[in-house]
N, C-alpha and C positions, 0 to 999 in steps of 0.2 A: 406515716405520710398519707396524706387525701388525696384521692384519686380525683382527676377535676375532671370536671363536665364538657369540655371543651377538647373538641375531636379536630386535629389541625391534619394527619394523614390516615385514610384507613387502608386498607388491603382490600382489595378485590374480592367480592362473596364467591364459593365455593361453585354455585350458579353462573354469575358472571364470568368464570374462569370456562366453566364447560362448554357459557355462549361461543366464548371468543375462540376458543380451543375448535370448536365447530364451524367456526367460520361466518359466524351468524350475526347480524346487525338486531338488536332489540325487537324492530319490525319487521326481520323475517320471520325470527321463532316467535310471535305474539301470531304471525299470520298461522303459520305451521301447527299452534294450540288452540288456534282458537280464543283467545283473550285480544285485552289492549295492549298497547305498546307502556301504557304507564301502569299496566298490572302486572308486567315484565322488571320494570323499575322497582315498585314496588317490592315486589319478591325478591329482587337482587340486593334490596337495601335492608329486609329484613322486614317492612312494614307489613306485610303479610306473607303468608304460609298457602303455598297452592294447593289445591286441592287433591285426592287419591288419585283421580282421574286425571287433571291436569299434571301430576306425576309423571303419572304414565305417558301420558301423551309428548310431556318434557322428553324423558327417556328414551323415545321413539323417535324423537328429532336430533339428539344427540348423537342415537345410536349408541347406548349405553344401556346397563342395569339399572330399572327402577330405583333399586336400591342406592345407586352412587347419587340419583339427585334425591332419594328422600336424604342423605347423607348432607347434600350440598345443602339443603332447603334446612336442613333442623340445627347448622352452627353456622349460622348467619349472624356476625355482630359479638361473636364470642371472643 
């Protein structure tokens, strides 16, 4: 069977799960890091990968372990 190209539902990135779980709208935690709101999207959609730093800085807005969002950021889209 061929897996198709065509994406009709996905699941919520491990990221976006922790935004929402925090209570947080894309432009609070983009303000709270220091980034954009579409570098927030971005990363939630998998199109890019935040930085050590902006890791960190995630996990400090979460109020979580670096670790859980290097965790969320590295199986985005799996």
């Amino acid at each position: 069977m061929q897996k198709s190209n065509t994406i009709t539902k996905t699941e919520p990135s491990s990221l976006a799960v922790l935004r929402a779980d925090a209570g947080m709208t894309q432009v609070e935690l983009a303000r709270r890091v220091g980034v954009s709101q579409s570098q927030i999207a971005d990363w939630e959609r998998g199109r890019n990968v935040p930085s050590a730093k902006s890791c960190v800085k995630l996990a400090f807005a979460f109020g979580v372990d670096a670790g859980a969002v290097l965790a969320a950021v590295t199986h985005v889209g799996e």
